[in-house]
C-alpha positions in Angstrom: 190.7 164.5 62.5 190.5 161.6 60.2 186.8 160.3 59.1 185.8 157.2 59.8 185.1 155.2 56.6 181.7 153.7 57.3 179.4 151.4 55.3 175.6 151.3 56.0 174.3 148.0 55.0 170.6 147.8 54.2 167.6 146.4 52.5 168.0 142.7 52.8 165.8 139.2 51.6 163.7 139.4 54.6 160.2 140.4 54.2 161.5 143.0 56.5 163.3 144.4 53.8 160.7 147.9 53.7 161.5 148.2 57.3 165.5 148.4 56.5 165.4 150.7 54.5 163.1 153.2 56.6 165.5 152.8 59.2 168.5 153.1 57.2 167.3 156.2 56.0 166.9 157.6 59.1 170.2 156.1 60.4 171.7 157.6 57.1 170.1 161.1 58.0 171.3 161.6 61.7 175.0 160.2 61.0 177.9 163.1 61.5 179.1 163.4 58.0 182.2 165.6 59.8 183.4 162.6 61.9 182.1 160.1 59.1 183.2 159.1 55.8 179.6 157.3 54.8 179.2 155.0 52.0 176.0 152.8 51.4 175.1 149.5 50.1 172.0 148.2 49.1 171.0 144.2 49.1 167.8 143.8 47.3 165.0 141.0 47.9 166.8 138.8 45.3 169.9 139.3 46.9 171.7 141.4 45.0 174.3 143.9 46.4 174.0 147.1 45.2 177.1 149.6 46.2 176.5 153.6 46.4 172.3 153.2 46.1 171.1 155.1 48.7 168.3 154.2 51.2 165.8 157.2 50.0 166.2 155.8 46.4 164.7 152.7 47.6 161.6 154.0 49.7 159.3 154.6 47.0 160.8 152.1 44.3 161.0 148.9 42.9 164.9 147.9 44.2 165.0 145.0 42.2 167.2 146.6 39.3 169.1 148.3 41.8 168.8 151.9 40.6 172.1 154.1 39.8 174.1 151.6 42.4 176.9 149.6 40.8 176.6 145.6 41.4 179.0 144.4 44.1 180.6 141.5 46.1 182.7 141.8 49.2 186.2 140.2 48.7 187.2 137.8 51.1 190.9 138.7 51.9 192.3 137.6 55.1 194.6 140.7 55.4 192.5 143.3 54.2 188.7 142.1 52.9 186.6 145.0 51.2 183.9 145.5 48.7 184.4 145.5 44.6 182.6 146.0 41.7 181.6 143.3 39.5 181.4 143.2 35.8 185.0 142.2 34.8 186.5 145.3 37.0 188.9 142.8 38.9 189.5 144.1 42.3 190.6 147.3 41.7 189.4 150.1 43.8 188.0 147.8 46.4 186.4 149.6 49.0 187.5 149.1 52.5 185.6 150.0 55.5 186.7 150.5 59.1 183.5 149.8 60.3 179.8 148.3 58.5 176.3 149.7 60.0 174.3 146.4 58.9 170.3 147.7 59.8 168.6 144.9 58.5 166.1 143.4 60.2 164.7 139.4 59.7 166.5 136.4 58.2 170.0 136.7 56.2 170.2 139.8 58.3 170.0 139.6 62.1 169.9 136.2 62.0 173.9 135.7 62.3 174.1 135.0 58.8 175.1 138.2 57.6 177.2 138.6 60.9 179.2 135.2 60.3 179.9 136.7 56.9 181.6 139.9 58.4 183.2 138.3 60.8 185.0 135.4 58.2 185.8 139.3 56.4 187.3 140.5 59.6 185.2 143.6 58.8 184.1 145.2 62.4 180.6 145.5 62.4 177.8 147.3 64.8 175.6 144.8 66.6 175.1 141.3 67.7 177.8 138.7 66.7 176.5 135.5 65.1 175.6 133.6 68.2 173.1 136.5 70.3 172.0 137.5 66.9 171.0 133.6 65.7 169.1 133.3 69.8 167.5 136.9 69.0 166.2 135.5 66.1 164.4 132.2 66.8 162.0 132.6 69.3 162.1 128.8 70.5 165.9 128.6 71.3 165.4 132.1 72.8 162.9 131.3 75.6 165.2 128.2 76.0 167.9 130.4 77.5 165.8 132.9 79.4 164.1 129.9 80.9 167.7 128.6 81.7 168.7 132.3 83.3 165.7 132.0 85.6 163.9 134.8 83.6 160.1 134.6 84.0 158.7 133.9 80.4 155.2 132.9 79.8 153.4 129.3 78.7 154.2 128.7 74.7 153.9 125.4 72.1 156.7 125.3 69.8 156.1 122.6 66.5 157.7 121.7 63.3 155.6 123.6 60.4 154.6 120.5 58.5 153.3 119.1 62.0 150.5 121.9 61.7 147.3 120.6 60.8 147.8 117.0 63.5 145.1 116.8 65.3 147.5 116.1 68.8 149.3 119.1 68.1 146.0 121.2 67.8 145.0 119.3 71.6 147.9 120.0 72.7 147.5 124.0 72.4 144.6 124.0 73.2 145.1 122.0 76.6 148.5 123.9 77.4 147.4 127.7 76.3 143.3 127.4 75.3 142.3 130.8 73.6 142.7 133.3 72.6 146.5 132.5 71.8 149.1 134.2 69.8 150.2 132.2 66.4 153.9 133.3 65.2 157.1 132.0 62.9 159.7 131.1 64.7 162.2 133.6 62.8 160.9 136.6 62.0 160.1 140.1 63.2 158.6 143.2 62.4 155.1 141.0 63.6 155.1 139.7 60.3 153.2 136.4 60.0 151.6 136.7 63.8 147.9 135.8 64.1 145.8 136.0 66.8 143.5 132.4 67.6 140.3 132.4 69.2 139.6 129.1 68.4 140.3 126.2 66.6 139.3 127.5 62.8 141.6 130.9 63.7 144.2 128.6 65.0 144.1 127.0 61.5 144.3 129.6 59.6 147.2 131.2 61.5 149.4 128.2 61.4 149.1 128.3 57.7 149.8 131.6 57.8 152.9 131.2 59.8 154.1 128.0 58.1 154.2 130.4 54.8 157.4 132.1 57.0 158.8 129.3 58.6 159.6 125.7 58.8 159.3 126.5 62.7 156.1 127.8 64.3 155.2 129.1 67.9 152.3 129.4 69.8 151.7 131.9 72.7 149.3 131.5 75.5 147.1 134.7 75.6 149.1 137.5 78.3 146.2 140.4 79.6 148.5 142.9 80.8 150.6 146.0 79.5 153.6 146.1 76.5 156.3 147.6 77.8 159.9 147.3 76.1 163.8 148.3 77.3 166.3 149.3 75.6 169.3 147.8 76.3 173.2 149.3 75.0 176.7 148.3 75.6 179.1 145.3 75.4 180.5 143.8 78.3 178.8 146.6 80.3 175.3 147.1 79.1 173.0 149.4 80.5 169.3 150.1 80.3 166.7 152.4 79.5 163.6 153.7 80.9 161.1 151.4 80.2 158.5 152.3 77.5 155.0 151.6 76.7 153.2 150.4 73.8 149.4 151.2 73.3 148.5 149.6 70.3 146.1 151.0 67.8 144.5 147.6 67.0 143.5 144.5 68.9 147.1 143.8 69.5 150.4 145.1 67.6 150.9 143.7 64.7 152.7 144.8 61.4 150.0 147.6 60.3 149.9 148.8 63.9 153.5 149.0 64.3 154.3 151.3 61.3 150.7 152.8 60.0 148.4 153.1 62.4 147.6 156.7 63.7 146.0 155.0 66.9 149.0 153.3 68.7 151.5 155.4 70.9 154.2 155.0 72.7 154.6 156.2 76.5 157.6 157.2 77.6 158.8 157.3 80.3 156.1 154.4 81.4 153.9 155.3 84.1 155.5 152.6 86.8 156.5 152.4 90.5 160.1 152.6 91.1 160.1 148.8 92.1 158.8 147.6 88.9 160.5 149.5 86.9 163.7 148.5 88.5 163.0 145.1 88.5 162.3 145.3 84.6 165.4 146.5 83.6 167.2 144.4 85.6 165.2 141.8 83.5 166.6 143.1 80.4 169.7 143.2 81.2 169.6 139.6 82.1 168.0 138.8 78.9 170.6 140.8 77.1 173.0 138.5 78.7 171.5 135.2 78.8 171.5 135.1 74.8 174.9 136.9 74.5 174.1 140.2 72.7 176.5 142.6 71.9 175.9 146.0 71.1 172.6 146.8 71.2 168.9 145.2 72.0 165.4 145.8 72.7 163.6 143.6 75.3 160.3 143.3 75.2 157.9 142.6 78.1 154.3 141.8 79.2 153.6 143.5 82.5 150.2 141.7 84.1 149.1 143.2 87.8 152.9 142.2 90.2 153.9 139.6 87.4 156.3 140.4 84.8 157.1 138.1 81.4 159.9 138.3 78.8 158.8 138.0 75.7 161.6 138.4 73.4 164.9 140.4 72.8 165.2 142.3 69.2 169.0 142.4 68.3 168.2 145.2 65.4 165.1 146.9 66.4 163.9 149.6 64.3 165.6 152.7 63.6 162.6 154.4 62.0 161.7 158.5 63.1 158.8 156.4 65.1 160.8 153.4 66.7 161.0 153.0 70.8 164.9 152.0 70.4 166.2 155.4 69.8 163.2 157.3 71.2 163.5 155.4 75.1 167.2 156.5 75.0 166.2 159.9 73.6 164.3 160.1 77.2 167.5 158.5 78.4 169.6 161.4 77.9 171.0 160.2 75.0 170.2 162.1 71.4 169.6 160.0 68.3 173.0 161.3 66.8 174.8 160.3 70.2 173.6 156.8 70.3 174.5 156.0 67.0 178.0 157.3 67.7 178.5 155.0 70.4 176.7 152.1 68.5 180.2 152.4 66.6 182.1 153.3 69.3 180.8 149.7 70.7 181.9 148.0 66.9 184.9 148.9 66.7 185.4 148.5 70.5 
């Protein structure tokens, strides 16, 4: 049987960039190398594409000389685009894929930047296309649609970054959500740049803080109740997993105790009735939808008593050994190594 030729993107300009290339790595690890041909390209924080640098080479290193990978740029060709080294080697032996794993996570990656560029390359890619990965991104315009879908989503102040020290805007929070609340960018992930407020000072400090990611910052009243998160697979079909929980290892789950904190855990299955766990999946499936997400997803909810809240959908969760994407469809039925063959089965689909 002939291999399919596959190119795992990585790395990336986000400050999520450490994160990619963790779960590259372990995307890189549990890929069939009998059914796939695997090739790997690294983009480093400056930008730079780096073609054959492998994720391990960048886990423990400074990436921004890009190690023993050769500089490259994908050639736009509308019949047949591929990659090509640069340094006066013309287009010869351009590399062409049949399909590109892009696990980046953050801006210029699962934003629908990166995605508009594979799609002007015709270049079929796993994930999101540009439109549910730019609503998966921004946290504003994606509450817009759940809100729109009739999807429960809980009280949050959106304002412009350089709005973030006016005093009406500071009432205004305080009147709509009080404290504590939740300060965050707009566009970002991994829980990078989120504060937590309880009162006006912290608020301060975390807008500033936030406005350091974004020109865009959001502000999220306080929810008391369980983190439990879905993941969601498939194109025109999707289906979900079983719920997980999250029991974080600090006051609330941010950056350090998402990837290094011994004390948070994930529950799976979570302990639920039958009812509520139906009725969350059925909620991330009609998140899934309502920003028009392709692929794959993870849906993240706050469960409080009877009341469930979307809080957001992740268009390229992690992929790390520790990440709830693959380990809820683990408990699914469906193995690491499976999922990420239909994850291209989807792609190419």
């Amino acid at each position: 049987m002939k291999k399919i030729k596959l190119l795992l993107l990585f790395g990336g300009q986000s400050e999520e960039h450490k994160v990619s290339v963790a779960s590259a790595h372990s995307v890189h690890g549990a890929l069939n190398p009998e059914k796939y041909d695997i090739r790997t390209l690294g983009i480093t924080e400056k930008g730079r594409w780096y073609f054959g640098v492998r994720p391990e080479e960048w886990l423990e290193a400074d990436n921004t000389k890009g190690h023993a990978g050769v500089e490259t740029a994908l050639h736009l060709d509308p019949a047949r685009s591929g990659f090509f080294p640069l340094g006066g080697c013309g287009a010869s032996g351009v590399y062409h894929p049949d399909v590109v794993f892009p696990v980046l996570h953050g801006p210029k990656g699962e934003d629908g930047t990166l995605q508009g560029l594979l799609d002007m390359a015709g270049l079929p890619f796993v994930g999101c296309g540009v439109l549910g990965a730019a609503l998966g991104m921004d946290k504003d315009r994606m509450k817009a649609v759940f809100r729109e879908a009739g999807l429960p989503v809980g009280p949050y102040v959106v304002l412009p970054a350089a709005r973030r020290a006016d005093d009406a805007w500071l009432a205004r929070i305080e009147e709509e959500l009080g404290y504590p609340c939740f300060v965050k960018p707009a566009n970002m992930g991994s829980s990078v740049g989120i504060t937590k407020a309880a009162g006006r000072a912290e608020l301060l400090a975390g807008l500033e803080i936030a406005a350091a990611h974004d020109r865009k910052i959001i502000v999220e009243q306080n929810i008391s109740g369980r983190e439990i998160e879905v993941s969601v697979l498939g194109n025109d079909a999707p289906q979900a997993s079983v719920p997980g929980e999250i029991i974080a290892g600090k006051d609330f789950y941010d950056y350090e105790a998402k990837y290094s904190s011994p004390d948070s855990r994930l529950i799976i299955p979570a302990p639920l009735s039958a009812e509520t766990e139906d009725r969350i999946r059925d909620c991330a499936l009609r998140a899934f939808a309502a920003v028009a997400a392709r692929g794959l997803a993870r849906v993240d909810f706050f469960v409080a008593g009877e009341e469930i809240y979307v809080n957001e959908v992740n268009t390229m969760p992690g992929f790390t050994d520790i990440s709830m994407y693959p380990k809820l469809w683990e408990a699914s039925g469906l193995p690491y190594a499976k999922m990420l063959d239909r994850l291209i089965e989807l792609a190419l689909e």
